[in-house]
N, C-alpha and C positions, 0 to 999 in steps of 0.2 A: 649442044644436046643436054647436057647436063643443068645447065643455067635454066633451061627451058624444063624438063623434070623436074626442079627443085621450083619453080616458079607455078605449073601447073599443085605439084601437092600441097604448097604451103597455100593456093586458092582454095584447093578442095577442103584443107583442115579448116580455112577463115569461115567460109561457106558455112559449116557444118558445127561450128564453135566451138572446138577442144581449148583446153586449157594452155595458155601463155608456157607457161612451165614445159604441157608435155610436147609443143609445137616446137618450144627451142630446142630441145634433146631431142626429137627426131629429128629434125632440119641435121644437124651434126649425121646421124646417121645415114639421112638420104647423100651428104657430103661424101659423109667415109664410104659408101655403097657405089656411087657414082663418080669418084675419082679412084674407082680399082678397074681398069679394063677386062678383067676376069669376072668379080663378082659383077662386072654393068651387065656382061654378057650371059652371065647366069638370070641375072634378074629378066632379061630382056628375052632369055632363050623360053623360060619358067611360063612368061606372061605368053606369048604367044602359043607355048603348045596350049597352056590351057583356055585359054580364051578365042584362039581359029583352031583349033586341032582338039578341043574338048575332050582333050587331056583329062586325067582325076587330078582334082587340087590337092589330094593326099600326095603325089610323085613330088610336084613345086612345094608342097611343105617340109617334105622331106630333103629336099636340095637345099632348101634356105636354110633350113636347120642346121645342117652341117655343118653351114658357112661360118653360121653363128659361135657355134666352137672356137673356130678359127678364130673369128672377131671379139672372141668376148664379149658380146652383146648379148643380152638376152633375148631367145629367139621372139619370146611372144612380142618384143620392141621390133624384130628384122620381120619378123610376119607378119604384122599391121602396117609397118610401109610397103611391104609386099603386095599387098592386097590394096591397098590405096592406089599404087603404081597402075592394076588393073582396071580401075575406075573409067579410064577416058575411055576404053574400049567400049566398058558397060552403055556408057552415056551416048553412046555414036549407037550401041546394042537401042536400045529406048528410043532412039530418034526416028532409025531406020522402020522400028515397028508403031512410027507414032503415036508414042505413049509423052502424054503430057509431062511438061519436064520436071514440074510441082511434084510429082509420084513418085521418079528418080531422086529428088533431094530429100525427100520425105523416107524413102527405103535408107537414102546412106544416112541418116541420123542414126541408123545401126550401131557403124563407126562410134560415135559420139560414147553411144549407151555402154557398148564393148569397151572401149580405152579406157572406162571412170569404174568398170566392174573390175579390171584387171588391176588400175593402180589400186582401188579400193583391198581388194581382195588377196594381191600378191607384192602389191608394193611396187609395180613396174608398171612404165606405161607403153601398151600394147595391146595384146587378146591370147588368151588361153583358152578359147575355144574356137582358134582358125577353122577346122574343118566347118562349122557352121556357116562361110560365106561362099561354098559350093553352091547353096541353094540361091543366095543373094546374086552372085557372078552368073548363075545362067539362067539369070530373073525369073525363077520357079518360086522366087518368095519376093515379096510386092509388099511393101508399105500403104494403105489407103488411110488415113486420118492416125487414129493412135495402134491401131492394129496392124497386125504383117501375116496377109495370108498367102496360104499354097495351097496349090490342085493335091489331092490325092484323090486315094478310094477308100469307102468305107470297109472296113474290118470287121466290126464286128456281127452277131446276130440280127436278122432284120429287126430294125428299129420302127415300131408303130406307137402312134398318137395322135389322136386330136383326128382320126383318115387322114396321117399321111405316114406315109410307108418310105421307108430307105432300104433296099436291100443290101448284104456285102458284096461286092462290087461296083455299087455306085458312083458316081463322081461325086466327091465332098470335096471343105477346101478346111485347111486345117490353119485353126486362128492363134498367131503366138500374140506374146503380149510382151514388147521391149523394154527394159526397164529406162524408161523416156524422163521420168518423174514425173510425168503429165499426170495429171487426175483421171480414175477410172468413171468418173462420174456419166449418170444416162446421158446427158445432149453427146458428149463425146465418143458413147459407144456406138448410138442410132447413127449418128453421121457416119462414123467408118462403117456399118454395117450397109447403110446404104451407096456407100461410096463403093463397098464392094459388089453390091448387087450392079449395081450402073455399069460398074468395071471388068465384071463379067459376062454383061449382056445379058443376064437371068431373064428380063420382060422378055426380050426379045426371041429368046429360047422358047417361053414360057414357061419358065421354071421358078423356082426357088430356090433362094441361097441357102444352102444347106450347111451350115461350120460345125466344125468339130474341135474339142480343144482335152489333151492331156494335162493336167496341173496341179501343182500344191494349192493354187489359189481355188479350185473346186471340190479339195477336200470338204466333207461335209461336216466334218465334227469343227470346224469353223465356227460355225454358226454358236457353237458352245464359248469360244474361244473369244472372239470377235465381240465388238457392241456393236445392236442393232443399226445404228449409222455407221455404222464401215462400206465404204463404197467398193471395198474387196467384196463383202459380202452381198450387197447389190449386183456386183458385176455377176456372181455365182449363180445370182435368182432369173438372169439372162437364160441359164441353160437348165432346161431337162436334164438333170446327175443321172448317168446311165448304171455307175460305178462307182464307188469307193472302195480305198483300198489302205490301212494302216499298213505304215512300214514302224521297223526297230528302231534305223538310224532316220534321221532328218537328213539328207543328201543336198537340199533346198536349201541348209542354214544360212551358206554364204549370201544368199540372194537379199535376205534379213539383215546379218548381223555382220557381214562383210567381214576382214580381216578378223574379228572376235566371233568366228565362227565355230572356231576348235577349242573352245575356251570350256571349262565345267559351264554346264547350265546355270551354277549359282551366280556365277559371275558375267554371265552374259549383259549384254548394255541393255539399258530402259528407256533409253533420251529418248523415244519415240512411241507413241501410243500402238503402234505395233511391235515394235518389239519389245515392249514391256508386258504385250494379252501373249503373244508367243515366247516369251521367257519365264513367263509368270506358270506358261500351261507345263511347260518341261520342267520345269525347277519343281511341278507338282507330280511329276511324276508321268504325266500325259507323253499322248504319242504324236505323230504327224503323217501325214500320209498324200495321196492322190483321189484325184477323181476326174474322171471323165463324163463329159456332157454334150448335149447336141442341141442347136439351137438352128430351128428353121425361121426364115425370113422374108416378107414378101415384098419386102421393099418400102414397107412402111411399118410393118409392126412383126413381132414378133409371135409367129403362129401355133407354135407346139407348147404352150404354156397355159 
């Protein structure tokens, strides 16, 4: 059984291409995890409530966590093989509702983007933000191209333009954006936009895809920040900004500036054409903030614009 777990996760991580380095250090931990018949049992008991008894993933992170104590492993490393262990269920989850299997490996490059923010960010490789893969484990959050969307409803005040109207209560689907490295650029947004409209049956409804997205990357004072070729800032011209909103702190820095996140502004890193327009904006003084935006879709172009 264990040969067989350690054989499935080290497929899922080759799959999914995590680094040489953080495959060997968890391979060791799926060991130490799976030659304890206490912690197999926790792991084993963890996966099942929450994946056939839809259990909250808060309870199994809370159990693995503890364990972690014990282990002297740091949790965010026992919680990302935690959550990988989950995987075969997901993937039998995706079959059973035949959903193309392209879309399931396309959502766990999640995995991928999570392990590289974590080592980036904390120096360990795992995830510090486990509770995020509540939505991925009970497929309410879908990967289609470069984008990862989810059902909700709309919030805010009815939203009119262009004659079309969204009321709050609507069904939206709300558009994250993985940190993949992939390019924000147009061919790669229209295809996932369209991949989702397909994917949600929108013609066939006759509706419209309707996205929603909260984000640093739709602050608007960007545009000040930014040079006109920034495909951040392309991506931004995608949506109707329903909202802007300046904050004090930049909460977002790590996203940027990874482990030199907490550094004085003077000394922030510049190797990169984004982080040198956003260190350049703080080091003068500037702020940072959010915006929210709503882009409707018909399946070929975008309508509200």
């Amino acid at each position: 059984m264990k040969s067989e777990i350690s054989i499935y996760i080290k497929t899922f991580w080759n799959r999914i291409g995590i680094p040489l380095e953080a495959e060997n250090e968890m391979l060791k931990v799926v060991k130490t995890v799976f030659s304890s018949e206490g912690l197999a049992q926790l792991f084993l008991k963890s996966k099942t409530e929450l994946m056939y008894a839809n259990h909250n993933l808060d309870e199994a992170l809370a159990a693995i966590g503890s364990a972690s104590k014990e282990l002297n492993i740091s949790e965010y490393t026992l919680h990302f093989v935690f959550l990988v262990y989950c995987t075969d269920i997901l993937f039998a989850n995706y079959d059973s509702k035949q959903i193309n299997e392209q879309v399931f490996w396309d959502t766990m490059e999640d995995f991928r983007c999570k392990l590289l923010e974590c080592h980036e960010v904390m120096g360990v490789w795992g995830t510090f933000v486990a509770r995020w893969y509540a939505g991925i484990l009970s497929m309410k959050i879908i990967a289609l191209g470069r984008f990862q969307y989810e059902e909700t409803f709309f919030k805010e005040d009815p939203y009119k333009k262009n004659g079309i109207v969204v009321n709050s209560g609507d069904k939206v689907y709300s558009l994250h954006i993985p940190s993949s490295g992939k390019a924000l650029d147009m061919p790669s947004r229209i295809v996932s936009y369209r991949k989702a409209y397909d994917f949600f049956r929108c013609k066939e409804k006759g509706e419209n895809l309707v996205l929603v997205c909260y984000s640093w990357l739709l602050y608007q004072e960007l545009e000040t920040i930014l040079p006109s070729s920034s495909n951040i800032l392309d991506f931004m011209h995608d949506f109707d900004i329903v909202s802007t909103t300046e904050t004090e702190s930049f909460d977002d820095a790590w996203r940027i500036f990874g482990k030199h996140h907490t550094m004085p502004v003077e000394q922030l890193p510049k190797d990169t054409s984004l982080r040198k327009a956003i260190a350049g904006h703080l080091s003068a003084g500037g702020k940072m903030g959010h915006g929210f935006g709503v882009i409707v879709f018909d399946g070929e172009k975008i309508i509200n614009k």
